[in-house]
Structures are given as C-alpha cells and as structure tokens.
N, C-alpha and C positions, 0 to 999 in steps of 0.2 A: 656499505660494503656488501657485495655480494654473494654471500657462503658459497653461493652454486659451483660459483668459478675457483672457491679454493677447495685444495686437496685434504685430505683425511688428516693427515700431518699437521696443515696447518688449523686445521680446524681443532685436532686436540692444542696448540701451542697458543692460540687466540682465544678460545673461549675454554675451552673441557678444565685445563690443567690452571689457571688461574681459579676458577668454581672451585674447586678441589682445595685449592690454597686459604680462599677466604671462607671457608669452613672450619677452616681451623686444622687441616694436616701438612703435616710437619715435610719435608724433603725426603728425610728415612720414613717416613711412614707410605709414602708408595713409590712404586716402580711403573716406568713406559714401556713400552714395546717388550714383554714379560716372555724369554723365549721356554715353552712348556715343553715341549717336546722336539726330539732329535731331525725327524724327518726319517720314515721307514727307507730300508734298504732293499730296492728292489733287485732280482737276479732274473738274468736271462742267460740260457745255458753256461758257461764259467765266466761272464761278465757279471757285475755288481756293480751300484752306484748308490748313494743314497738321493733321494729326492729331496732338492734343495728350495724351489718352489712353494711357498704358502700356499697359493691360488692352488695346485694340483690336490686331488687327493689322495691321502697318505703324506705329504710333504709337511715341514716343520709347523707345529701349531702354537701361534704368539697371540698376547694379549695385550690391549691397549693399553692398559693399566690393572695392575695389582695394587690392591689398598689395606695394609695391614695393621691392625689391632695392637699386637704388639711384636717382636723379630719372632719370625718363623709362622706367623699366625694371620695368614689371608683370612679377609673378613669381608672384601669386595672383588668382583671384577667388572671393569668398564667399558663398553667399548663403543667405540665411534663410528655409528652410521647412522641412517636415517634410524631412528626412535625405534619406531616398531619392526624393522630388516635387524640390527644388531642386536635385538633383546634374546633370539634362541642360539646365536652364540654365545653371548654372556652367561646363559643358562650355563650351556653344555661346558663353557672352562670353569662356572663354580661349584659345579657337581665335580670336576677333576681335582679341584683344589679344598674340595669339600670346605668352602667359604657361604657365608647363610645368603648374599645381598650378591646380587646381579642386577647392571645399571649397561644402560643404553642412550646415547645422544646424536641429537646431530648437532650440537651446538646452539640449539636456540632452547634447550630445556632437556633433562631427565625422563627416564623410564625406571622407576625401581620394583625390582618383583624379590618380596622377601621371603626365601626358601623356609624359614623360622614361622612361618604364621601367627607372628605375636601379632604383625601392624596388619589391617585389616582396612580394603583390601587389599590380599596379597601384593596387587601390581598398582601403582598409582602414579599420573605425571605431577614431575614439580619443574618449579619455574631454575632457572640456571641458581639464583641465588639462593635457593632454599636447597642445595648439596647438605644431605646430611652429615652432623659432626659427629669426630672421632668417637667422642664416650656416649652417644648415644647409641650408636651401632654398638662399642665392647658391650652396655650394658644386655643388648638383649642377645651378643652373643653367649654370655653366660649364662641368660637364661634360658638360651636354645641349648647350651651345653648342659644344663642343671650343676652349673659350677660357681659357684656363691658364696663360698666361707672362704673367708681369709687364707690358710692354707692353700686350697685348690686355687686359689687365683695367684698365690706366690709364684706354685709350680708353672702354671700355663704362665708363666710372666719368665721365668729360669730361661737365657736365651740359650740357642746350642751352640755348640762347640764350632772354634772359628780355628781355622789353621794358618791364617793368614797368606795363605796363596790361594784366594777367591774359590779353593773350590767349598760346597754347600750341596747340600743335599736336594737328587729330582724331585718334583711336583712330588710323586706318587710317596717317596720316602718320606718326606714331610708329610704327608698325611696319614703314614703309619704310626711314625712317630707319635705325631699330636692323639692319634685316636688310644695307642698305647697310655698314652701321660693322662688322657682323659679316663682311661677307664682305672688305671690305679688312684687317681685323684679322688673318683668316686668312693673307692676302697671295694673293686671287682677282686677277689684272690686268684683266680685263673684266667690267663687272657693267651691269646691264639692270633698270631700275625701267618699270611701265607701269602706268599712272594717269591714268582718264579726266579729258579736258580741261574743265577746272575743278575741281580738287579740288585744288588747287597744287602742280603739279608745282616751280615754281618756287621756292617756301617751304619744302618740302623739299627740296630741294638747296642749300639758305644753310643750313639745322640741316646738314648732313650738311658740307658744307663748315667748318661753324662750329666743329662740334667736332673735326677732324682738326684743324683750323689752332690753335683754341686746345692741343689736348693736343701740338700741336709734331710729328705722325706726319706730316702735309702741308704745308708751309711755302709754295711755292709753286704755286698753282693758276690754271688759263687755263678760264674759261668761256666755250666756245664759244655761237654763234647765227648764222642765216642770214637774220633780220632786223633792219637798225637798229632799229626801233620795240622789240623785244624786249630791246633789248641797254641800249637806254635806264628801258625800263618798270624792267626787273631794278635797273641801278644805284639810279633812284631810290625804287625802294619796297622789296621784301624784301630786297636786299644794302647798304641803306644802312647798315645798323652797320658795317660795313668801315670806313667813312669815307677817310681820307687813303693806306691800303692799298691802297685798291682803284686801277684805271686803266683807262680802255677806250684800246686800240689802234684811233689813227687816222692820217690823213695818212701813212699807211707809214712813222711812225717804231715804231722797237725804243726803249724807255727799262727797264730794267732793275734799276731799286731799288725796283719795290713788290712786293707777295706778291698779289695778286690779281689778276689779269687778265682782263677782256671783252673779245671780239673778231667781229667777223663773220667767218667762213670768207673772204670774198670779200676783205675788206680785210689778209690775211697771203697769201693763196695767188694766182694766176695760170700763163697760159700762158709768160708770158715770165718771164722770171729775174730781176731787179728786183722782180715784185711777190712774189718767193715771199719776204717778210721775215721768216718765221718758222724760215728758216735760221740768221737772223742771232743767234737762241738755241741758246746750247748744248743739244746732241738730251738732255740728264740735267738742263734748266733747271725744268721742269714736273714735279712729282710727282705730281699729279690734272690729268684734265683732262675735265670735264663737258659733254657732249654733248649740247643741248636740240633737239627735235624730231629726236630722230634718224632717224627712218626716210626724213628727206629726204636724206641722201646717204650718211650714212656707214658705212651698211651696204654700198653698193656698193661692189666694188672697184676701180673705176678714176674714183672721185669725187675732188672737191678734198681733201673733208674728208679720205679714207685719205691724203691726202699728208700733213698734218697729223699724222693721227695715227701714223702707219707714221716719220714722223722723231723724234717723240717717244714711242716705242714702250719706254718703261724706266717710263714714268708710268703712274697707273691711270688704266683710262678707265671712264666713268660713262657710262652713256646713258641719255637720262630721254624718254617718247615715250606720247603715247595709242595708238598706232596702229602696232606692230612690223608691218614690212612685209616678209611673206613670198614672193619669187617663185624663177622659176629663177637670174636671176641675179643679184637683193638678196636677202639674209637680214640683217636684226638678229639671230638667234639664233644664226647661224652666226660671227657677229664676237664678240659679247659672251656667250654664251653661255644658257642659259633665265632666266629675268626671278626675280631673286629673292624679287621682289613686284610682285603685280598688281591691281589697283584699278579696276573694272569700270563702265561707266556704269550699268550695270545694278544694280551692288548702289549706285552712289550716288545715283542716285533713290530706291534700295528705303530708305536710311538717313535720305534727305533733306537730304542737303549738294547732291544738285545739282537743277535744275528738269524739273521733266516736262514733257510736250511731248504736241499732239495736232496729227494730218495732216488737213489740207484736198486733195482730191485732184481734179484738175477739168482735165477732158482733152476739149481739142476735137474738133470732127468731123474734122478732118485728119491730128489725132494718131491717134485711132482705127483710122481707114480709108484715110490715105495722102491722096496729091494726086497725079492725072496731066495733067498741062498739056496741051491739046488741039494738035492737029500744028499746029507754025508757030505758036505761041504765043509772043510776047515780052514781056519783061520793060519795066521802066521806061525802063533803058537804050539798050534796042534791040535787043538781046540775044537771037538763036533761045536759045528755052530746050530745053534737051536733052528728047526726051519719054522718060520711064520714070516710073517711080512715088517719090516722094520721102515718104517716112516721119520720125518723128521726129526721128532721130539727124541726119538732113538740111537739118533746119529751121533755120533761121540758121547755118546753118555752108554749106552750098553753096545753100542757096535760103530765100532772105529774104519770108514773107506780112506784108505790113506789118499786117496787120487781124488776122493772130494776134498780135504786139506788141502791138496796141492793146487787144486782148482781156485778154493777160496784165496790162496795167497795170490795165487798168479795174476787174479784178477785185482786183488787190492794192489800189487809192483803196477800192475798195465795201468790203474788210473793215478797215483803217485809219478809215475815216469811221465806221463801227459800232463798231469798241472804242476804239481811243484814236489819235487824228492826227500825234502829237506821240511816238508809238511808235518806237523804232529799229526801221530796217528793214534787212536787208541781203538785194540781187536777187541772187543769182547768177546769170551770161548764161554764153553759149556762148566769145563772145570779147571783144576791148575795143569792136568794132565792134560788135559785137551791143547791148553795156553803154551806150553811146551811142546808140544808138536808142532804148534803153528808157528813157532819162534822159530824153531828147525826148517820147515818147509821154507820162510821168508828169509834166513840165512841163504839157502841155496840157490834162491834166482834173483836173488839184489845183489850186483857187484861192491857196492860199499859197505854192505855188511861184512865182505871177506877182508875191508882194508881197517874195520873199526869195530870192536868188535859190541859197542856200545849203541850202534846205528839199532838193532831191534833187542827188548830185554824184555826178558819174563819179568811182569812187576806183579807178584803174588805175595797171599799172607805166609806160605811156607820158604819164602825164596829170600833170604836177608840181602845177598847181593844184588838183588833186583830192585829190593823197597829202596836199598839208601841210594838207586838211581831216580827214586822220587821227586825230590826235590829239587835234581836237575832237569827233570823231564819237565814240572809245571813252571821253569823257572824262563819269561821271553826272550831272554837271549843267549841261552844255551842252547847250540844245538843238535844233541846229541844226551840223552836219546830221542830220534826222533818214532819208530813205533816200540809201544808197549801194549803185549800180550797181557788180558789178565783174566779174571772170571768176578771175582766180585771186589775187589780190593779196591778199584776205581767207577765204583759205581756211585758212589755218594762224597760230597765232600770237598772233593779233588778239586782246585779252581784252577784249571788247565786252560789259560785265556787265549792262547793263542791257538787250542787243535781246531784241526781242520779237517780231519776225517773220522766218524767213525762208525766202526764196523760190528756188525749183529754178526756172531757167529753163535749164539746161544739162543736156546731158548725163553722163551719170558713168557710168561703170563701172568705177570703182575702190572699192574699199570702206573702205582708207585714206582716199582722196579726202574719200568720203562719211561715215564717221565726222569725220573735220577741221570739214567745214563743218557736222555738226550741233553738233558741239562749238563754234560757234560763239552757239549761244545758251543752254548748259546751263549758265550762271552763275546764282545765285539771290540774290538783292537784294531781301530783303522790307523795306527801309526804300524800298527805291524802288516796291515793288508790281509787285516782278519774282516773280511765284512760278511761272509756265509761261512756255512760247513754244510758238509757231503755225510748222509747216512748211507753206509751200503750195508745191506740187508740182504742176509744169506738164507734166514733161517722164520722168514717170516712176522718176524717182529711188527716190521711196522701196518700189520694189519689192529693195532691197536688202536691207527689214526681214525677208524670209523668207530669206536667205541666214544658213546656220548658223554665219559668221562675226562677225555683228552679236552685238551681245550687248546691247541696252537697247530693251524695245518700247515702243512710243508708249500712250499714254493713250488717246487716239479716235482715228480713221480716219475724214472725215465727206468725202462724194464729191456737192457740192450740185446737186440737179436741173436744170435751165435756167432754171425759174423762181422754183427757190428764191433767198433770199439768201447770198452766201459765209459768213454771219457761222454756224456752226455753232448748232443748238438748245442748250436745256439740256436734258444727260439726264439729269439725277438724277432724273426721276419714272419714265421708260422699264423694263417688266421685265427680267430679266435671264434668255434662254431657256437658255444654258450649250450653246449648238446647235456642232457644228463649226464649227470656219474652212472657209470655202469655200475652193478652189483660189485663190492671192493672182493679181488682176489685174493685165496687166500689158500697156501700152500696145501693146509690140514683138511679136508673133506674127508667128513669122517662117511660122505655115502660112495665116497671112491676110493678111498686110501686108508680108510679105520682107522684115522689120528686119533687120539687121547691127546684132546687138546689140554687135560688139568692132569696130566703125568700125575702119580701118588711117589713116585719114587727122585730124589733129591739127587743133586748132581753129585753129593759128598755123602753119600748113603755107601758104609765101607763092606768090603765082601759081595758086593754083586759080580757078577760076572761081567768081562767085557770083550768081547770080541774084536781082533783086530786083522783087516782082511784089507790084502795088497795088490787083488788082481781085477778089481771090477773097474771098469771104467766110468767115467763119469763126467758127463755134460752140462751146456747150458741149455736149459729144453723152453727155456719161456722168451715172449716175446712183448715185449709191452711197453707206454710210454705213454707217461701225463704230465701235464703242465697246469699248475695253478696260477690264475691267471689273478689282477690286482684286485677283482669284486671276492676274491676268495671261492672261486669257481675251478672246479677240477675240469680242465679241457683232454679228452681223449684223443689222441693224435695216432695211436696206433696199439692195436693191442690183438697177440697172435698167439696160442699158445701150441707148441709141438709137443702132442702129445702119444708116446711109442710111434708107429706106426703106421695105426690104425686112421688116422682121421686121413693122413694121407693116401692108404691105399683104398679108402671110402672115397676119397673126390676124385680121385684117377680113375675108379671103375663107373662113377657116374655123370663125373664131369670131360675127362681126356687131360685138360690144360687147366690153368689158371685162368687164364682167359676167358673160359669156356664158363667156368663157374663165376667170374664177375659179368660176366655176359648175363647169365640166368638169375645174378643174385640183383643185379640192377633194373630187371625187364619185369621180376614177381611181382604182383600189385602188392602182394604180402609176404613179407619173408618169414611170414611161418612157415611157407611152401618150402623154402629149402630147410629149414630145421626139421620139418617131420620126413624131408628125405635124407638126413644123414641119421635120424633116429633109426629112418627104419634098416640102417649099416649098424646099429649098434651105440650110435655117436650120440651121449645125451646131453641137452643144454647144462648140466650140473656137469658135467667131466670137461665140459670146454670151457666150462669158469675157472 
C-alpha cells in the first residue's frame, strides 16, 4: 500500500487509531478530530463572520486525537503528519490543554516529546507497535503533577459534572479546573484563577466545587458575591444541580444543615456586631470558600470580606476575577498568591469564545481644547461660575454643558437608528446625576422612548425602579429595556450577553475599572446575532488600549469626521499599508489643555459644587479612523484633528487651498519642512496629536 496516495483521514483510520488500540486504550479514553477552539470572529465595518476554515489563520483549531488519563484529564495529543511537520503542532495543543506528551505520525512510527522530562530524551521515535500504555503515561503524570497519595489521586479521578445534553466544559475551563483540583490536592490554602469576563468564570467554579464535594475532600462550601443579582444568576443557572444542598443566606439568619452556601459579603458582615452573623459559624464550619470578583475587596486588607475570610482562615480560599487588582495597598496576588490559571480576553477573542469589538471615538470641541467661562459667567442656577479652564475629567462632574449631553445622546440614537434600535445599550456616565440627565436627553430624540416608557431607564444604586428593570434588561428575550444609563452599578457582574453597544461617557482611570465594563459586552450569542459590540467613547477611555496592562485590542478604531455618519464604513475593501501606529490620541494633554488625568476628587464626593450651563455650544472637533487588521496591526486610514481655528487659518495664510498644501506636503523630501512651517504659525506637533 502506498501511504503517499492516501489522505490524513485515512492514514489515522489504518494505521494511527489501531496503534492506539493495541496499546491498550480503551474507546472513552480518546477522542478524533478534538474541535479546541471556536474559530475567531472577524469584523469588517458592521459585517462579522466567524472563520470557519482550519487552514486560515485564526479559524477553528482541531486535534487529531485527544488521549485521556482519566475523564476530563488530557495526558496526550496526536497528530497526523509527516513525524517531524506535525510534532510543533502537537506541542502547541498540549501546552493548550496543559497535557505532559505530544506525539506526531505519519503512519509508519511515532514522535513522542515528553513536556514532564522524566523520559529522557525529551523526544524519541518508536516504532508504530511500541504506542505507549495508558498507565505508564498516568504514572508519570502524577509525577509531573507531584500527585501520589491515595487521596490526590481519588480527587484528579472525581469525574465532572455531566448534564446530560453534551454540553462540557472549553479546553481553557478544563484546565482551570484541573490546575485548581491540583493545587487544593496539594493542600495550596489560597489559590487565584483569572478568566476574562465571559468565558465562565462561574461554570468553572460549580465543576471545581462539584467535584471536591462529590469526592467528600470539601463537604461544606460558602460562595461568596457582592452582588444580589449575581448570587441569584449563580443559584439559578450553573449551581442548580446542588438542588436542596444548596442555601443563600438572607434575612441575617445562620441555618446550618445544608453543604453549600451563597452569601453576599454585605448580608454576613457589618460595622455593628449583630450584623457580623457569620460569627455565629464555627471559624472550622467552611472548608472552601469561593471568592467571585475578587479584586473588589478581598484583596484589601481592611475590607469586610478579609473579616470573612481571616475568621474562617482553616478553609481554602478560591478567588475567581477578570481583573486581579494590583496597587500599593490591594494586592490579589499578595493574599492568594500568582494565579494558577490565566485566561486572557485577548487569547479569547484570538479562539472565539468571546466577541470582538471595534471603537467609535468622537471628541468634541471642549473635550479637545477645554472650556473657559468668560468673567462673570453664570450658570442656569445663578451661580458665578469659577473662571479657569475645565477639561474633560470636569465635565459633568464639577460643570455640566447641557449641549454636550445632548450631543453625546444624539450620537448614540444616530448609530442605534443605522444598525439596530432594539440593540442593548449600556451609557456609562460620570455619576447617578449625570445617568439621569442622559436618560432625559435620550427620552427626547428617540420616538420609541415617548410610546414605551421602558425603552431607556436610569439603572442606578439610588433608583429601585430602575434596578428591578435589571433583570429584564440582562434577560435575551426581553426587549425592553433596551438602554440603560448608569455610573457604576453595571460595571461588574452584570452578564448582559446580548449588549451590543457601549458607551464611555465617564471618566476612568482605573484599568480594572475599564477592563469590568468592556467585559460587559464580550459575551457572544450567535443565535441572538450577537457576534461584536461597538464601544463609543466620549470621554477618552479607550486610551487605555495602549496601556501595557490591557491585554485584548479592538478590531477598528473609527474617529467619525463632523460630517460623517457615527455608523463606521465597511473596510473590507480598504488596503492594508502595515504603516506604524501613530502616537495613540488622547483627549487629556496635560501640555495643551492642563488635564489632571488622576482627578483627587470622586464622582460621589458630596457638597462640591456643580455648575450647570445651557448656552455653550458644542461640537465634534476630531477626525480620525483605525482599522485593526487580522496580524493585530493598527492600520491608519485617516486621522485629522480640528483644532479652534487656528490650524485652519495657519494653512490658508500659507497654503491658499488644500490642494496647495498636499501639493507641498507630497513634493518635501522631508516633512519636517512643513511641521516647522506650521510651528512657526504657532501650530505644535503635540497640539495636533
């Protein structure tokens, strides 16, 4: 027979998958054609598709065979090409599947390269009949694992939780999983999972839960959360096999005969003694105790949560978080110690379990260039307004331009009316004041807002009629409401799987903060015709993206003219120049506009003054547009900023036309020749960034 002439298929059905057999593995112990990953979602202006394609890159990535240890617990992967062509794919899916042994064939014998370095050397061929057996691989994966007593080998044995409608946990969850079970196995007391939001953190922590509780190593467990909504989502959807086990602590009672526990931080802990009920458990009651969004407290040390966890300090603690938050004095890494698994938005776009995203970036004349109230200037109320310069970070928070409001909604109705009306939206504002004005402005130019009065709702911590529109807002097929104004209430948490827009009208300088709320729209719902979402960014946010703490870049970058429409072009047809990223823009220049880009003053700091002023006008003043293209390359397609006046009546008195000056800027050998003639107008390369 000649291999040459047959195909990959049949070469694993003739020779691979029989080897495999007479080694001694079993039907369940491996899988063919292993599909790993989704295939990314590419966008080009409001088209999406995913890439269906192996061969392409970015498209779905499958393995010839998966060879598993025991369920849940990859120990090989296989794959089928010539020997030495297929051995640095094998690598690179057993590093995904964190499995020790990558093997390569073309059918006439093995490649094995063992990640474990027990067998030496590392890589060595064997003949088709010498396919290693099952328990000599478990053997030395226990000893790659340092997992050897009875016990730890029980638990890595506990299969996980089967629903019996095939669905099971991604590559990447199973490897959270298993490196959790390994590291409490060990007997680690603080362990740190981190897992871009949407990719379930939540799901994984019920397998991880499921199987200590089943193999009897954890018997009673308290999952903590710092939001009702969360603590509800959880019971009713991924911790619903529990059933009658399970209990969420409310009303500040202690009941003490189930084995699982929900709780919100706020509903066991307080300042007074009464509410601290989670005294009223013996400090050895809890043996796990799961940690969700932790970087909102319990990494501090003088949070509620450390009360919590410091009296139950004999339990393991589990902390599960997109966003480990590092300062001087929070650290997640400093409590729980480096993350045993990390799970990137970046590689979850790159796989396509989560949705990509492209920026709308559209910055008035005031954001720009500031606002200085002329002396004796008052506001609506009556109000001397302080005269200095008020910049960004100032804008609804100490001085309110109603016609910038109005500007920001108008623009968010004009890209809603071009792609879909009936889109979840969620504004982010400055404060609940702010969220309320903007509720008002977006009332008055959306006709469906006057027939329903539900279509946009203040969803804030002060607003009860707003909150209990919660849970119809995250809920896919209600639809209504479809936007919600807020400031911080939907910043974490919220699994809103279907929005599709949202909008920066606040300021941010936190990068926690700012990953939260994009992760508020990277869920992917392609039966709802969720495959991206749209940031518009009012207020400069997404200059975060060049901070080397981010780690997922956006798709496009589109900065619409004045007279363009918000709705971005399609660039699929556009060249791709592969030119540098310009210096990234960025509203605050503190050498043109005296931003205080780390504000000292809080958006809910009570008694400041706030100015609110109804007659300044206010434009789009910027002009700009990017495209990230599939190598993850920011392509500049146009980028123009109008800035007052002044650069204009600088090229009309030395150029005449447009013409005239792409005439001279194409003909310069050097185009510093025209930047040190608009310097010498006044015009300096930092003001025209």
């Amino acid at each position: 027979m000649d291999k040459y002439q047959l195909s990959e298929r049949d070469i694993c059905t003739k020779f691979i998958t029989p080897a495999i057999q007479q080694a001694g593995w079993q039907p369940h112990q491996f899988r063919e054609e292993v599909k790993l990953t989704a295939g990314r979602v590419m966008v080009r202006g409001t088209l999406a598709a995913r890439i269906s394609n192996s061969q392409i890159k970015g498209g779905p990535k499958r393995a010839d065979y998966v060879l598993y240890a025991r369920p849940g617990i990859p120990i090989a992967v296989v794959e089928a090409k010539s020997v030495g062509h297929g051995m640095q794919q094998a690598l690179a899916y057993a590093e995904m599947l964190d499995a020790p042994f990558a093997i390569s064939s073309n059918g006439d014998g093995f490649l094995l390269h063992d990640r474990t370095g027990l067998i030496q050397p590392i890589e060595r061929e064997l003949r088709l009949s010498e396919f290693p057996k099952p328990e000599a691989l478990w053997r030395l994966y226990q000893q790659w694992k340092g997992l050897t007593t009875p016990p730890a080998i029980k638990l890595l044995e506990q299969p996980f939780h089967s629903d019996g409608g095939g669905k099971e946990p991604h590559y990447y969850q199973r490897v959270a999983i298993n490196r959790a079970i390994e590291a409490i196995a060990k007997g680690q007391p603080r362990i740190l999972l981190v897992m871009a939001t949407g990719t379930g953190k939540t799901y994984t922590a019920f397998q991880i839960i499921w199987r200590l509780w089943k193999a009897k190593i954890k018997n009673r467990i308290l999952f903590l959360a710092d939001r009702n909504i969360l603590v509800d989502q959880t019971m009713q959807q991924d911790f619903a096999p529990f059933g009658e086990v399970m209990h969420k602590v409310t009303n500040r009672e202690v009941k003490k005969n189930h084995e699982i526990y929900l709780a919100l931080y706020q509903a066991v802990t307080g300042k007074e003694e009464w509410k601290q009920i989670y005294r009223q458990f013996p400090a050895d009651f809890f043996d796990l105790i799961v940690i969700d969004e932790c970087h909102r407290g319990s990494a501090a040390d003088d949070s509620a949560w450390r009360e919590v966890l410091d009296y139950f300090s004999s339990a393991t603690h589990l902390g599960l978080t997109a966003t480990p938050k590092e300062t001087k004095e929070i650290s997640n890494i400093s409590y729980f110690g480096e993350p045993v698994y990390t799970y990137s938005l970046k590689q979850g776009i790159e796989d396509g379990f989560l949705a990509p995203y492209r920026v709308i970036r559209i910055v008035s004349d005031v954001d720009a260039v500031g606002y200085t109230p002329e002396s004796g200037k008052r506001d609506k109320l009556g109000q001397v307004v302080e005269q200095r310069q008020y910049n960004t970070s100032d804008f609804d928070r100490n001085l309110v331009l109603e016609q910038r409001t109005r500007l920001v909604a108008s623009k968010v109705w004009e890209y809603l009316k071009a792609t879909d009306p009936l889109a979840k939206t969620i504004v982010f504002c400055d404060d609940q004041d702010h969220a309320e004005r903007m509720r008002q402005e977006l009332v008055k130019i959306i006709p469906a807002a006057a027939a329903n009065r539900r279509y946009v709702m203040r969803i804030t911590g002060d607003d009860n009629e707003g909150k209990a529109q919660l849970s119809y807002f995250i809920d896919n097929d209600e639809p209504y409401p479809v936007i919600a104004t807020t400031s911080k209430l939907l910043t974490t948490g919220v699994d809103a799987k279907t929005c599709k827009l949202i909008v920066l009208d606040q300021t941010i300088n936190s990068m926690t903060e700012f990953k939260q709320i994009i992760g508020r729209g990277t869920r992917l719902r392609e039966d709802y015709q969720k495959l991206y979402f749209t940031i518009m960014d009012f207020k400069g946010a997404t200059r975060l993206f060049a901070d080397p703490d981010f780690d997922g870049e956006p798709v496009a970058i589109y900065e619409p003219k004045p007279s363009e429409p918000v709705l971005p072009p399609d660039l699929s047809g556009l060249p791709r120049t592969g030119e540098p990223e310009p210096p990234p823009y960025e509203i605050d220049l503190s050498a043109s506009a005296g931003v205080d880009l780390n504000p000292s003053s809080d958006s809910s700091v009570q008694g400041r003054i706030k100015y609110l002023i109804d007659d300044v006008a206010v434009r789009v003043a910027v002009e700009r547009s990017q495209y990230l293209d599939a190598d993850g390359k920011l392509i500049t397609e146009d980028y123009r900023v109008l800035l007052r006046n002044d650069i204009k009546k600088a090229l009309q008195a030395e150029f005449g036309s447009l013409n005239d000056f792409l005439r001279r800027w194409h003909s310069a050998e050097r185009k510093q020749v025209i930047l040190e003639e608009l310097a010498s107008h006044g015009i300096s390369l930092a003001a025209l960034r």
